[in-house]
C-alpha beads as a LAMMPS data file, in Angstrom:
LAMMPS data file: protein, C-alpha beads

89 atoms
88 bonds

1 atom types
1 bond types

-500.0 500.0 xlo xhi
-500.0 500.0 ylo yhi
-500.0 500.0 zlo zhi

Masses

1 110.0

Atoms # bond

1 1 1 -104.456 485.279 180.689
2 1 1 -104.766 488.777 181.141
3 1 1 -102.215 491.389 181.975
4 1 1 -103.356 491.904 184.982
5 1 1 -103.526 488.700 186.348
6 1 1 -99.991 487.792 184.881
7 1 1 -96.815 487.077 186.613
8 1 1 -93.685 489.401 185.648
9 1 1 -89.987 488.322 185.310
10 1 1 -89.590 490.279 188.849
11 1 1 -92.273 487.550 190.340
12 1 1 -90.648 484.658 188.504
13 1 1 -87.564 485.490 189.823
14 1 1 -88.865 485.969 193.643
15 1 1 -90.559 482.214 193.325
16 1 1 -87.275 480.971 191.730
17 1 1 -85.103 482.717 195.263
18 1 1 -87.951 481.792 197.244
19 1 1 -87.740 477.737 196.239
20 1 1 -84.095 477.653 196.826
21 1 1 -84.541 479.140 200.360
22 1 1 -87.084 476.063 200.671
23 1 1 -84.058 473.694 199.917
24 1 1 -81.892 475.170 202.406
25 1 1 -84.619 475.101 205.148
26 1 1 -84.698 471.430 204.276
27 1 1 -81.524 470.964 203.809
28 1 1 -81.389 469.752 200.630
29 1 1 -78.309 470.099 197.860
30 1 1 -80.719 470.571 195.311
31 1 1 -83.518 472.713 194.013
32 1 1 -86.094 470.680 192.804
33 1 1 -89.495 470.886 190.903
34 1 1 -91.107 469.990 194.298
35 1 1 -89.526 473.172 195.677
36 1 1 -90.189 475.602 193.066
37 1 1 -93.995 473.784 193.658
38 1 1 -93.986 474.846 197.152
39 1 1 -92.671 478.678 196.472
40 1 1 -95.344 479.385 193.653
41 1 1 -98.165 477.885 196.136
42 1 1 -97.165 479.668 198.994
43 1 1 -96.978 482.981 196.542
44 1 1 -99.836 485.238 197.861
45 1 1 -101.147 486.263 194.330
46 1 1 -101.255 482.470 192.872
47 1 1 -102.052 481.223 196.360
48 1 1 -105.212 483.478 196.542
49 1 1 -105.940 482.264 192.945
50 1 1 -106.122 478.373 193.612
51 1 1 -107.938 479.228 196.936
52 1 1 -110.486 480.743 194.885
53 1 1 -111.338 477.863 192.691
54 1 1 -111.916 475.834 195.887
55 1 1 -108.787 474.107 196.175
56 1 1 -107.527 472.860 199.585
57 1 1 -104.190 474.651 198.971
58 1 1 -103.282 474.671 202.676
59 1 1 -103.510 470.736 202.578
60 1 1 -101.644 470.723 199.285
61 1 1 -99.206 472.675 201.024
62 1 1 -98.714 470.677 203.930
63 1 1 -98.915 467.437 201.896
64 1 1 -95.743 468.963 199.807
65 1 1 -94.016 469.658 202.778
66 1 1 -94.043 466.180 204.041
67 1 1 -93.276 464.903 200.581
68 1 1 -90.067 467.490 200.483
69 1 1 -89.122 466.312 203.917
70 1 1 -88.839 462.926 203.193
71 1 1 -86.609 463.350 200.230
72 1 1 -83.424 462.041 201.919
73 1 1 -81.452 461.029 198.691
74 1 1 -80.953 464.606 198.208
75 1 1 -79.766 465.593 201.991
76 1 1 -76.939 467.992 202.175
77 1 1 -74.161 466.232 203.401
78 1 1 -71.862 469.489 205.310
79 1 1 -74.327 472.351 207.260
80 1 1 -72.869 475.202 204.840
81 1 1 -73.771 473.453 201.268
82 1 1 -75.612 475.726 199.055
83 1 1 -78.366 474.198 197.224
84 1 1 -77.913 474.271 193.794
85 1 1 -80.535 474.557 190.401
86 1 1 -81.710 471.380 188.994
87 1 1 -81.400 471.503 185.015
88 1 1 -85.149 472.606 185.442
89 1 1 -84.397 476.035 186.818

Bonds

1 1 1 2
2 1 2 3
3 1 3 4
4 1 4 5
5 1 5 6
6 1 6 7
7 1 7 8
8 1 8 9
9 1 9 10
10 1 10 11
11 1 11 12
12 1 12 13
13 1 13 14
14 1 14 15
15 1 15 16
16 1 16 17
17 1 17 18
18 1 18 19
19 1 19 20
20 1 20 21
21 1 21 22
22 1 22 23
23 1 23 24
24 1 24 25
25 1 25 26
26 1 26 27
27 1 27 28
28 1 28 29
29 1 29 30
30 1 30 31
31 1 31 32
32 1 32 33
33 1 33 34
34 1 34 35
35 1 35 36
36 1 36 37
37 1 37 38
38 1 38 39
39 1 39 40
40 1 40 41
41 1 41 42
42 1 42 43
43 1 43 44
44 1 44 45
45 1 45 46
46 1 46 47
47 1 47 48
48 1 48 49
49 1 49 50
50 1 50 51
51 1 51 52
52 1 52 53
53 1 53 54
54 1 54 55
55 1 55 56
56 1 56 57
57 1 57 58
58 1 58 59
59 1 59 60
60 1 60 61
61 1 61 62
62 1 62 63
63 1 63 64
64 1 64 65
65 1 65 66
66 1 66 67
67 1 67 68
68 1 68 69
69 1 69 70
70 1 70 71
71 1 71 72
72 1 72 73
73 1 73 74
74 1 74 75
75 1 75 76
76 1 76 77
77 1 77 78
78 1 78 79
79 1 79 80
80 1 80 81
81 1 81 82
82 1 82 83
83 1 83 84
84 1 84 85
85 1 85 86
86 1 86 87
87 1 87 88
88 1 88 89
């Protein structure tokens, strides 16, 4: 990959706030894979990328959402939980 299509540790770490934002908007006590999915499609560089190649990212995007939604084993179970990092993160 070339530098100037690479992703820097400030990026990284604005996908890795971004997915746990996506757990508390779905009120979820954990940050998952699926999440972290969801903030590096919705990224505007990497989203513009997979558009390119012909990708139906916005249906990705929407299928993901349903997916995260219906992830009720990991429901917060108080309104002022903080999600937390999976061992993945």
């Amino acid at each position: 990959m070339s530098q100037a299509n690479s992703i820097d540790n400030s990026e990284i770490d604005e996908i890795i706030r971004r997915a746990s934002k996506y757990a508390a908007r779905y009120k979820q006590k954990y940050v998952t894979i699926d999440h972290l999915t969801l903030a590096l499609l919705t990224y505007k560089s990497f989203y513009a990328t997979v558009k390119a190649t012909g990708v139906d990212i916005d249906g990705l995007i929407i299928e993901l959402k349903n997916h995260i939604t219906s992830l009720e084993d990991i429901a917060m179970s108080t309104v002022d939980e903080i999600p937390r990092k999976t061992h993945g993160l």
